[in-house]
N, C-alpha and C positions, 0 to 999 in steps of 0.2 A: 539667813544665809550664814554657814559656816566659815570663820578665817582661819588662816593656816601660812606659816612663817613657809614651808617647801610642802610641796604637792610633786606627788610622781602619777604618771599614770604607764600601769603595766608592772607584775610582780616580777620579773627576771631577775638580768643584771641591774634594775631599775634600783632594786631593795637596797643593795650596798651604799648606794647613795643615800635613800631615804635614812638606813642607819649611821651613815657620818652627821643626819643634820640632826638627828635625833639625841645622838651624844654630847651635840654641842647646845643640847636646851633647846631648840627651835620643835615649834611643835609641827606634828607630821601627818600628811593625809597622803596614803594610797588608796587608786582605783581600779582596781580587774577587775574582769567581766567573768574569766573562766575560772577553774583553778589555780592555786598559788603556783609560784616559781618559772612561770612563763612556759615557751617553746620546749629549751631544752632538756628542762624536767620531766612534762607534760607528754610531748608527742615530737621530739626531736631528739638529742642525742642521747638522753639517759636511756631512756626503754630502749632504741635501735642496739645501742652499744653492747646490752645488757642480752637482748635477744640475740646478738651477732655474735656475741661470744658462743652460744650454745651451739650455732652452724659452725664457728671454728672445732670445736670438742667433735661435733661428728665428722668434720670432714676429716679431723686427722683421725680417726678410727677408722675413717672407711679408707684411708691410705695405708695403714699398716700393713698390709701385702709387700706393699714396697720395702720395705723392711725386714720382710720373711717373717711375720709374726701373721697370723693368723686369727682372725675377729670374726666374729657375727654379730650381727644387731639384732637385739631379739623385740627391740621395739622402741618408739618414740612416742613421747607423753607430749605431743605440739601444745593441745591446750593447757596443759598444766603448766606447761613451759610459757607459757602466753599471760594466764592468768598470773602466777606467783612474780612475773615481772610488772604487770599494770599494778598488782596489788601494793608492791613494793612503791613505784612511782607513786600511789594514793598515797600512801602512808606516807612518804614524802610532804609531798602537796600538802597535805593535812595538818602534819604535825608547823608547818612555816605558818598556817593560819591559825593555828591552836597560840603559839607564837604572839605574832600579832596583836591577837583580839585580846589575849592577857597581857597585853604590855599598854601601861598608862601613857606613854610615850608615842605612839603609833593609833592614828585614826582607819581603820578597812572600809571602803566604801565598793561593796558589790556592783559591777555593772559596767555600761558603757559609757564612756565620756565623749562630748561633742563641747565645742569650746562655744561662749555666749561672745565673751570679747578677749582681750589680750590678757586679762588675768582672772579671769571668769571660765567655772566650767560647768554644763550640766548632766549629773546622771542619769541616765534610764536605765532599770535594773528591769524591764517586761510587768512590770507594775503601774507604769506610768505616774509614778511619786515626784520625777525631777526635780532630786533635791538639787542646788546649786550650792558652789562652792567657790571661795574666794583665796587664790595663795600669791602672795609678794613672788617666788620663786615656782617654777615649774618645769617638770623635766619630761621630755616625753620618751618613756619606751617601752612604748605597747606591741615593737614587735614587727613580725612578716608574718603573710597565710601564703599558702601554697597558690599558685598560680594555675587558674584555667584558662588556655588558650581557647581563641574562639575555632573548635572544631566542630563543622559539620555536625549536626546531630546529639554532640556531647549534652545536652538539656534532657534528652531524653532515656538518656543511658544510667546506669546504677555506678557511675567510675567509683574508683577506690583514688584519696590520696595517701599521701605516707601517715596522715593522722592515722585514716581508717587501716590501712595496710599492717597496723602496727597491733591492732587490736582484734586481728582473725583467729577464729577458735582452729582452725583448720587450712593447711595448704589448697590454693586451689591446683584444680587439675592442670589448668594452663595459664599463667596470669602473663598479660601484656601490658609492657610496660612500655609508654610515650615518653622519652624525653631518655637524653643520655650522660647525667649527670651525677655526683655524689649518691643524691638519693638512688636513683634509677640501679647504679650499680651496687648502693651498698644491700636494698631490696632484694635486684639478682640474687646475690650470694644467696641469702639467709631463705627464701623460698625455695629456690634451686636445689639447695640445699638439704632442704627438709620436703624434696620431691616432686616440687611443681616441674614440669614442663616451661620454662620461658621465655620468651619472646621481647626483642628489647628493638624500639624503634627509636631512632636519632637522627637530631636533623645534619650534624655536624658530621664531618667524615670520620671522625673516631670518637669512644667513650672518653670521656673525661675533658672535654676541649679545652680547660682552662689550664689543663697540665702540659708541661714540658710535651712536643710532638713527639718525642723518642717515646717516652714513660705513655704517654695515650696511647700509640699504635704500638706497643709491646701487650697495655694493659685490653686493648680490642682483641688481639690476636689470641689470647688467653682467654675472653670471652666466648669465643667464635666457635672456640674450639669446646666449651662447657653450654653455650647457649646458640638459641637461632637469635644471630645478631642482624639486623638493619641500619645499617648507619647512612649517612648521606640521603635518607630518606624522610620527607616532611608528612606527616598526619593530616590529611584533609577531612575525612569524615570515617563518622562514628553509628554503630547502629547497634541495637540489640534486640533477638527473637527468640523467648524462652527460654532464657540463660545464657544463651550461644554469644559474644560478642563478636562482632564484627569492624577491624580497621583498618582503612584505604590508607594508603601514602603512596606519593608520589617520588620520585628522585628528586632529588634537593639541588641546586647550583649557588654557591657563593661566586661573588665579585660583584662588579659594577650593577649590573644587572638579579639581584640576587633571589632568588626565586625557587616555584617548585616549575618541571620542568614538565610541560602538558602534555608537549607529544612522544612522550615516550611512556611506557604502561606502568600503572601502577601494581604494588601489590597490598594483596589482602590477605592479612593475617585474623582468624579465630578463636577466642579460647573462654575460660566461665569467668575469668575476671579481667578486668581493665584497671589498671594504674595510671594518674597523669602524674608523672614526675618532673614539670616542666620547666621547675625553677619557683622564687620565690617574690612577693611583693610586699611591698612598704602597708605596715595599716595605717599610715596616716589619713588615708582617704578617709576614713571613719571618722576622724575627728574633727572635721567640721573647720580645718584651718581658716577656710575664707572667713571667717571672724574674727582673725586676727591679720599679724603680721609677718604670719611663718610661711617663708617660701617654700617650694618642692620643685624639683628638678624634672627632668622632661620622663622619669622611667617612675617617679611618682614617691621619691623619697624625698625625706628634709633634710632642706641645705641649711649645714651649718658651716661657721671658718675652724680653723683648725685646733680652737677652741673648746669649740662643741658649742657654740653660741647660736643660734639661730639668728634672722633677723626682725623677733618680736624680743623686746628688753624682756630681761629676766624668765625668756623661757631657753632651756636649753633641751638638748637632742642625746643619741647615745643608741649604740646597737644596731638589729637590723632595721629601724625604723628610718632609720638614717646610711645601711647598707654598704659603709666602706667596706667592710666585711663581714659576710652573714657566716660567723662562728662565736661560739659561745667564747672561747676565751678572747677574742677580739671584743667582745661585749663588755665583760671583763675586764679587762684593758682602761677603755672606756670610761668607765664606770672610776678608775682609780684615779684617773684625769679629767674628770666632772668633779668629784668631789673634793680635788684640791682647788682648781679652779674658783667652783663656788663658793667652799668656805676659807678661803683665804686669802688674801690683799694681794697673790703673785695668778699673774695667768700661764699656762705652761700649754704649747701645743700638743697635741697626742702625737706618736710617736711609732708611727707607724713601718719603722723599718725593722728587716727580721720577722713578720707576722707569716707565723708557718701554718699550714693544711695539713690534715691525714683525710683519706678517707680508709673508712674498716669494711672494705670487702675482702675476695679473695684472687689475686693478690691483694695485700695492701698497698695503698700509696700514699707519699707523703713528700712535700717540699716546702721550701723558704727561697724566697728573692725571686729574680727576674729568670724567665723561662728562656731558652736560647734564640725563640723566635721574638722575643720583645725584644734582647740583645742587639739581633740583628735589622730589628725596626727599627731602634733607635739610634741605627749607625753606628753603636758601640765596638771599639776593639775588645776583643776576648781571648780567653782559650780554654780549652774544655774537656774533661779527660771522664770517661766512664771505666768501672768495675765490677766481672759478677760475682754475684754470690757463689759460684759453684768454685771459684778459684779461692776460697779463700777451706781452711781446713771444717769451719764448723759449717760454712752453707753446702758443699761439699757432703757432709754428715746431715744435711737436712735432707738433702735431693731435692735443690728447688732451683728456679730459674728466677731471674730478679739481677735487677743489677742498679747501681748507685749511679748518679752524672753530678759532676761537679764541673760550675761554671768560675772562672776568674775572672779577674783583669790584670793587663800584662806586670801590672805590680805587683800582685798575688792576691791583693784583693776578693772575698770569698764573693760571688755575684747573686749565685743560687746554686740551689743542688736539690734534686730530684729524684726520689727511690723507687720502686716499685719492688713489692718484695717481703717476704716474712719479716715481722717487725719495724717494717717502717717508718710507722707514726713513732717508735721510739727511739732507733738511729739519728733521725733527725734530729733530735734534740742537741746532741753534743755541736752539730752544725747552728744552728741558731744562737747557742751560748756562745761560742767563736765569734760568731756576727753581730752579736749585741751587745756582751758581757768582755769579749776578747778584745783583740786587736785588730779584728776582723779579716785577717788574713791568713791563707790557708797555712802558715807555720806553726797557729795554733793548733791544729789537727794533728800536723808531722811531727811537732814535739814532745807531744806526748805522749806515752808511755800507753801503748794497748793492750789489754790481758790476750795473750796466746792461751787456748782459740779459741777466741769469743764474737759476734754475731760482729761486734763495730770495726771488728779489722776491717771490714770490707768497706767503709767510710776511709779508715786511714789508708790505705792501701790506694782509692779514687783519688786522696787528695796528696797522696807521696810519692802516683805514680808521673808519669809524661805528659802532659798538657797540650793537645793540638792547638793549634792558632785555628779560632773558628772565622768565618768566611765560605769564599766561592773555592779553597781549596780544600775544605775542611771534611776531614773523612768519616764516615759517621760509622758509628759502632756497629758490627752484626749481633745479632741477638739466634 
């Protein structure tokens, strides 16, 4: 059996750790099963982002009308476009193992890990070799896989997740999509896009539910209007007869009683492909915790303190294995307070305030801090003031609908702010820096000096203009 001063299992954000232990002379074992560099590289945000740029290039061509400029498409290369991006992510992949395996520093152990005891682990790489391995320190992040809800029928069907969605030589004719979330929407775009027909089912009453309810039901309304949308509607069964897909839902009811709603008729939507977009899980289940002392929480992730400690000595956690936020730069994050933590005599908590979203559909959206409905659960005073893009001189010159929401507190305090809107994942930025880096109140926005006419006036303009007092008198913005 193999010893080893830090063991990680999982190549993501996992590696940045394994190289702080590596530098400091401890010798290093990693364990993947799939390709290097985890989710993000692999089958999450690099390929989507990279494929989702090419739906943004055409769809602003196929606007140029609006413009009075005058285009044809004389054609789209999907698979090449498909291929030259998976190729890219290999080469990726590849060259972090090439990496690796030449470095006297770093042990690669192909395969999957399942733990023997509290610092014990063994591999099965489909060889049935189990080699076992021994390390003082252990980290685990191996990550989330897509979520299969137990749907009627789903066993017997061909579904597509976002892995496989990502790697189609060819649009389908009609693809349906289950579930109304990042993926779901950023999917949307980029097929829609490139010509499918699609169909988007959700159980929540609008896309996006984890976003601000202004920025969701603007961001639904936008759908509805490019896609056959179903929202507040649950997926109960699934069927398929020579190609054709078939899938039931029912109306959905939140509250006390929360449920699909029986007596009232479902609808049934058809099309040659199926997507479950239904959210994401913890892989811990794979690794055989009951061998040790690592807890998991009732949705199947590891609890750690804010640490990143687990509650088995010397192992610790990080990512989406652990869920506080399933984004690569929160992983990230992570990862840079694990490896202080570890190699160093000071414990420092992670630091979780300011952790901002984008999603890259079309619109984009993006925000940091609390939504106005958390605001208002938490009893908080506030006040809150939105702006659109059309009023400011460059959105105006885009022709686009979209608008900023910034949330306070009656001290000026920045709370949250919420985009919807061309460039969004990178307006927010300047808002995150104010909250983390600043002084965290909206004076940082107002004082600063913004290039007339450029995309972030429409940021300073939200946070320099009138702030309603939210509440039961609180008027909410037309769109």
């Amino acid at each position: 059996m193999e010893t080893f001063d830090f063991l990680v299992v999982g190549s993501g954000s996992g590696l940045d750790v394994a190289n702080v232990a590596a530098n400091q002379g401890q010798s290093v074992a990693i364990i993947e099963k799939g390709p290097l560099g985890g989710t993000c590289l692999n089958r999450g945000c690099i390929p989507s982002k990279l494929l989702l740029y090419h739906a943004d290039i055409l769809e602003t061509v196929e606007r140029a009308s609006e413009f009075n400029i005058d285009v044809t498409v004389d054609g789209v290369g999907f698979a090449d476009i498909v291929s030259e991006v998976n190729e890219e992510v290999s080469a990726d992949a590849d060259s972090i193992r090439r990496g690796l395996e030449s470095s006297s520093d770093h042990a690669l152990f192909d395969g999957e890990a399942r733990f023997v005891d509290d610092k014990t682990l063994e591999i099965s790489s489909g060889e049935g070799d189990g080699t076992r391995l021994r390390a003082e320190t252990i980290l685990l992040a191996a990550g989330s896989r897509p979520t299969i809800p137990p749907i009627d029928g789903i066993e017997s069907v061909d579904y597509l997740t976002s892995t496989d969605a990502l790697q189609l030589e060819t649009p389908p004719d009609h693809l349906i999509v289950v579930g109304g979330g990042y993926i779901a929407a950023e999917m949307g775009h980029f097929f829609g896009t490139f010509g499918s027909d699609v169909t988007i089912v959700g159980r929540r009453p609008n896309l996006l539910p984890t976003t601000d309810d202004e920025v969701a039901e603007s961001f639904t309304e936008t759908y509805a209007d490019r896609f056959t949308v179903h929202t507040g509607h649950s997926v109960t069964a699934v069927s398929e007869d020579e190609g054709t897909v078939s899938v039931e839902a029912y109306p959905y009811e939140y509250g006390e009683d929360a449920g699909i709603v029986e007596d009232e008729d479902p609808i049934t939507v058809t099309g040659d492909e199926l997507l479950v977009a239904a959210g994401r899980r913890s892989n811990a289940d794979t690794l055989n915790l009951d061998a040790t002392n690592v807890e998991t929480g009732p949705a199947g992730f590891v609890e750690t303190d804010e640490y990143l400690r687990t509650d088995a000595d010397g192992i610790w956690a990080l990512g989406d294995i652990v869920g506080e936020y399933l984004l690569k730069h929160n992983a990230n994050h992570e990862a840079r307070t694990a490896a202080m933590n570890i190699f160093s005599d000071s414990l420092n908590a992670v630091d979780y305030t300011a952790m901002p979203y984008a999603v890259f559909a079309s619109p984009e959206v993006a925000g940091v801090g609390a939504t106005e409905a958390e605001l208002q659960e938490a009893g908080r005073e506030y006040a809150t003031n939105t702006y659109d893009y059309a009023d400011t001189a460059r959105g105006d010159a885009m022709k686009t609908d979209g608008f900023v929401k910034a949330l306070m507190d009656l001290e000026g305090e920045i709370l949250g702010c919420h985009i919807v809107g061309p460039d969004a994942s990178t307006l927010i930025q300047e808002v995150v820096v104010a909250m983390k880096s600043g002084s965290g109140t909206v004076s940082d926005i107002r004082e600063a000096v913004h290039i007339h006419p450029a995309l972030p006036e429409v940021v300073d303009r939200t946070f320099g203009g009138k702030f309603t007092r939210g509440g039961s008198d609180h008027h909410h913005h037309q769109h």
